[in-house]
N, C-alpha and C positions, 0 to 999 in steps of 0.2 A: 347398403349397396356400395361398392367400392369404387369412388368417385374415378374421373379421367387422370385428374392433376394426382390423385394418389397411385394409380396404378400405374401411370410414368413416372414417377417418383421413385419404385420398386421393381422395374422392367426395362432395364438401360440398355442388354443385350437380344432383344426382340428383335431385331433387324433394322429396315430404312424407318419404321417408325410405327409407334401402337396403334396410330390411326388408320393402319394398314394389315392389322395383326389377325388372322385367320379366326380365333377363337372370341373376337367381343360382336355381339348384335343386341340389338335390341328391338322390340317390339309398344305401338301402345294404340288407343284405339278412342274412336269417339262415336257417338249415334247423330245421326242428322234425319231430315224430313225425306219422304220419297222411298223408292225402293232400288235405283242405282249404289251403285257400290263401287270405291276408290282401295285399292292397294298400291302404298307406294313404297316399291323395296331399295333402299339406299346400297350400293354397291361399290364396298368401302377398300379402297386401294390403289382407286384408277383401274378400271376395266379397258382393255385396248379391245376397241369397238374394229380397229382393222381386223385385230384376229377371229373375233366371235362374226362381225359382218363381212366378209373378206372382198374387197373390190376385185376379184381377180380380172373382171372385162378393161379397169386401167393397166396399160400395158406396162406402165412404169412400176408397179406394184413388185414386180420379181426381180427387178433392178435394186428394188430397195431390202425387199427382204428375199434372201436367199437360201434359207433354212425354215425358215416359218411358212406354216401351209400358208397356201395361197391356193384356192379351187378344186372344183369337181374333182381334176384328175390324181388330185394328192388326199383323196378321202373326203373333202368338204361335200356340202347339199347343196346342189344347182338351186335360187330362190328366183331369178328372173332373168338368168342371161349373162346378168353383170355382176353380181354380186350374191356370194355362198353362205350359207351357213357353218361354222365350227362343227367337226363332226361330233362334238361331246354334247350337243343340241341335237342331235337325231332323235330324242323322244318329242320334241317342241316340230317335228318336221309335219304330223297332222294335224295341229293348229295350223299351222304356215296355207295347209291345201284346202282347211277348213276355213278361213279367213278370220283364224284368230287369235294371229300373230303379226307383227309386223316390228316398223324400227326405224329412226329417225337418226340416218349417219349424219357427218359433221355439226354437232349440235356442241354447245359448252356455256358454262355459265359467262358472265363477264370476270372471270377469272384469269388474271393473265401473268407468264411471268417469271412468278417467285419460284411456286410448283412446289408448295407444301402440302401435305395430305390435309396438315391440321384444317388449316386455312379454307383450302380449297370446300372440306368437307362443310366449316363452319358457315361460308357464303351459298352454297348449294341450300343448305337444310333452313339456312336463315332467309334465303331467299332473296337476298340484297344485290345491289349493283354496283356496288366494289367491298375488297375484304375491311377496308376502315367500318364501312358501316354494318359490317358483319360484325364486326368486335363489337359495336355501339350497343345493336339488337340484340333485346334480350327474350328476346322470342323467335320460335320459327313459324316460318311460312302456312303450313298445316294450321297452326294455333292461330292465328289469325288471321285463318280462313275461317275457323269454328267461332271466334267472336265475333264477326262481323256477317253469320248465314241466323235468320232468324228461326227460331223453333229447334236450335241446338241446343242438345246436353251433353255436357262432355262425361264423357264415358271415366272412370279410374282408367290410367292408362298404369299399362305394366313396362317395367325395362327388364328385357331380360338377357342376361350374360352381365358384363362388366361392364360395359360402354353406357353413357348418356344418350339418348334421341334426341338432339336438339331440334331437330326438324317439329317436335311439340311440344319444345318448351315453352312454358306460357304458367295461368292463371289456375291450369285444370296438375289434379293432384297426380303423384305415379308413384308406383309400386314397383316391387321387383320380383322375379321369378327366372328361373334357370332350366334348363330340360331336363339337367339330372338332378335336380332335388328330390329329395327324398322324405318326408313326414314322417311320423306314426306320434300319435298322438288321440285317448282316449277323450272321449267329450269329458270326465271328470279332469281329466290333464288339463284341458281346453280351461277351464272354467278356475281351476286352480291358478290357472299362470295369469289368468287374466283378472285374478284377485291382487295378486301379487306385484304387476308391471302398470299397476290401473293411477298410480301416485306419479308415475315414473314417466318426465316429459320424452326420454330419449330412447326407450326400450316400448315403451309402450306401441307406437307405430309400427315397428319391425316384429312386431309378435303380431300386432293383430293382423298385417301381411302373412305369417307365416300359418294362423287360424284361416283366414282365407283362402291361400291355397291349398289346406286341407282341405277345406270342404266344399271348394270345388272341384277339386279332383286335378287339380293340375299338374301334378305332379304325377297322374296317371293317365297321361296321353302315350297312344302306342304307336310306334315306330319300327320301321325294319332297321337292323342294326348294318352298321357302315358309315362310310365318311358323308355320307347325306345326314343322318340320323337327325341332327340337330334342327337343320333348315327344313326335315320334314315335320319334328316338332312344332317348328314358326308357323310355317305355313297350316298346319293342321290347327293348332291354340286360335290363329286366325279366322279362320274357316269357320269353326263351331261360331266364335261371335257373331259374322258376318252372316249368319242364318238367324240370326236372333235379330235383338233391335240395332246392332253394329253395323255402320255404312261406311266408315274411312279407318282402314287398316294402316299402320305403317312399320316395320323394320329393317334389318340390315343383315346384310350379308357378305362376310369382307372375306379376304386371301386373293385380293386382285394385284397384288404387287409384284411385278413379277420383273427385277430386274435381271432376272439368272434362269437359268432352265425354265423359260417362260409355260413349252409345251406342255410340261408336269404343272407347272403351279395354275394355269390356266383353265387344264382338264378339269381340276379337281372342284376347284373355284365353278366351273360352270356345270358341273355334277350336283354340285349343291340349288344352283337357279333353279336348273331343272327340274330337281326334285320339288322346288316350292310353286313350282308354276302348274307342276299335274297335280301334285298333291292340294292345293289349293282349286283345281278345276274336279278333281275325282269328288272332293271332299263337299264343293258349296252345292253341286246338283243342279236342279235347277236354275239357283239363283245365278248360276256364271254367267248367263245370258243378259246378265244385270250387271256382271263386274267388267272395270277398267283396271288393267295392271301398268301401273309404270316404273320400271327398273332404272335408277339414274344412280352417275356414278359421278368423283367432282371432277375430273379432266379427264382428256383421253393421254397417248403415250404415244411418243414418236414414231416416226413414219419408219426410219431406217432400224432395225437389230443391230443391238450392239454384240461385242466381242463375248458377250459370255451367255448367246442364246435367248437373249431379253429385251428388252424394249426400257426407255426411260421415261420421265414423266413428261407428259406432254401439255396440246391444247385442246382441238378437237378430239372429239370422241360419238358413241353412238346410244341412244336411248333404247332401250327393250318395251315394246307395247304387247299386253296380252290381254285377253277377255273376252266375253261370248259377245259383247256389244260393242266391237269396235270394227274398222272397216280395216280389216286385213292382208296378206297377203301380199302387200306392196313396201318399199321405200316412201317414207314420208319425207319430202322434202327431197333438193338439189344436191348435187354433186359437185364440188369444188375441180374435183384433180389432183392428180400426186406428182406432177410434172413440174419442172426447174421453173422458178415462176412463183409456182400456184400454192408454196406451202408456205404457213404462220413461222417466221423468221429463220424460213430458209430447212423446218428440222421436223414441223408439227402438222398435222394435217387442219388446215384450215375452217373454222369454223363459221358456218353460214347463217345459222339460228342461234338463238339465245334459247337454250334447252326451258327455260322459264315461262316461253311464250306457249311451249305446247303444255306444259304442264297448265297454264292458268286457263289456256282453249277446253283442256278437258275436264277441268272444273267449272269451265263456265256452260259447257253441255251438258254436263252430270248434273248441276245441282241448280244451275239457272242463275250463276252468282253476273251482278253489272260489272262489263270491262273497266267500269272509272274505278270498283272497288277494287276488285283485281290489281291492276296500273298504279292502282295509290294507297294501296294498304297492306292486300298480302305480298305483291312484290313491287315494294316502292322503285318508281323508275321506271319500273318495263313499260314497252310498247310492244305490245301484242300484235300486231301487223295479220297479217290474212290467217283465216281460222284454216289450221292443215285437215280440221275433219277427222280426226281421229277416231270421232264416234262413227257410228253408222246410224 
């Protein structure tokens, strides 16, 4: 698989940066005790949580952006009065009424600042409470959450596309797979190569990956074709686990960068959630009624549009909740304000939670893990403060 440090090494002219680049995600997975279910989809670019949740009920909101939807009357989905849905989210609008959607505005790691993708991305998935100790950590958040839950076994996790999941990295082994691979290989082929690569410390793993995915078919997951395609793969590879003995999913899904014709690169970006949000609800069946979805991205993106349609990198931003077992339908958590005053150095919208705290809330509801482990293990530092209830 074609490491991070190697594929920026060979992709200089990619845009503001690879860790923002539409075409790398990755997927990996683990089994735990119980029959609840975690999906957590990393939303790799900076997602502007203004545009996707739009406060249009703050009045200063159309002071600030003046081109960028803002509310019902310019196409968006009325959610409560005060704040709309993105119209490219109208398939997520019968969760919303079925209470099985929801979203946690002004939310951000303790990331402050620099406004690196890398960075940002590495202290999100690591779970740390500054980027120093992100650097430090050599594991993510996820991964030790599965060493320290008893009666875990970690699943082979897959990476799939080009990117690393550091969010699991850790102790437990990974693979790789891509949507459009393609095998063909006779069981004599099988057996031939694996005579062959069987001495071989550096070829041998990458074949038996590639026997693997022949024979489980993975490379024959079906998809409707389009610019979803991909994230319905994710979502679908996911899904089949998640009905099996697989409880905690995680991938990515990036093209949130959108310093320039935001409204296009946004759409498309949020064409893709979508699709992994039904496809993942169409696909698990019953079991949705057992899943938590958490969408997190590493920052949000300033309050005001700049001059070419865009937005820049920010501080606050907004989380996506979805699943049959969570208490929907609402804003979880407070509203800061976009008013003179009330924003992160004057440019960012203000963040009032540590996105960390909900994330370890609903792993402590899901799987019944103690706040001291939580607080001091998977995310060293946090204080967890009042449970927002995510679940139902």
């Amino acid at each position: 698989m074609l490491s991070r440090r190697l594929f920026l090494k060979s992709s200089a002219l990619i845009g503001c940066s690879a860790a923002a680049h539409p075409m790398l995600s990755s997927i990996a997975f683990a089994t735990a005790p119980g029959e609840n279910r975690l999906v957590v989809i990393i939303l790799r670019g900076a997602m502007d949580g203004l545009d996707v949740f739009q406060p249009y009920g703050d009045p200063a909101l159309r002071k600030l952006r003046k081109t960028l939807s803002a509310g019902p009357d310019v196409g968006a989905h009325d959610l409560d009065g005060f704040f709309a849905l993105h119209p490219s989210l109208a398939g997520l609008m019968p969760l919303w009424r079925a209470g099985e959607l929801a979203f946690a505005p002004a939310v951000s790691t303790p990331y402050r600042d620099k406004r690196s993708h890398f960075d940002g991305q590495d202290m999100l998935e690591a779970g740390t409470g500054t980027d120093l100790e992100a650097k430090r950590q050599r594991d993510g958040w996820l991964n030790r959450l599965l060493q320290g839950m008893p009666g875990v076994q970690s699943e082979t996790a897959y990476s799939v596309g080009l990117d690393d999941m550091r969010i699991l990295d850790g102790a437990a082994p990974a693979k790789s797979w891509a949507p459009q691979t393609r095998f063909r290989l006779s069981a004599q082929g099988q057996r031939l190569l694996t005579h062959v690569w069987h001495d071989d410390p550096l070829f041998r793993p990458a074949g038996e990956q590639a026997i693997e995915i022949i024979n489980e078919g993975l490379d024959k997951i079906e998809t409707e074709a389009g610019p979803t395609r991909e994230a319905q793969a994710l979502a679908r590879f996911a899904a089949g686990r998640l009905n099996g003995e697989t409880r905690i999913a995680t991938f990515s899904i990036s093209g949130w960068d959108s310093h320039a014709r935001q409204p296009q690169i946004i759409d498309r970006a949020l064409q893709r959630l979508s699709a992994a949000i039904l496809t993942l609800r169409g696909d698990l069946g019953a079991n949705w009624s057992r899943t938590t979805v958490l969408a997190m991205t590493e920052f949000g993106r300033t309050v005001r549009e700049n001059g070419t349609g865009g937005t820049d990198h920010g501080t606050g931003g907004a989380m996506l909740v979805a699943g049959g077992n969570i208490r929907g339908g609402r804003a979880i958590g407070g509203w800061p304000g976009l008013g003179e005053g009330e924003l992160y150095a004057g440019r960012d919208l203000m963040p009032l939670r540590d996105i960390r705290a909900h994330a370890a809330w609903a792993l402590r509801d899901l799987f019944d893990i103690p706040p001291d482990v939580l607080e001091r293990s998977v995310f060293p530092g946090l204080d967890m403060g009042e449970n927002p209830r995510i679940l139902a």
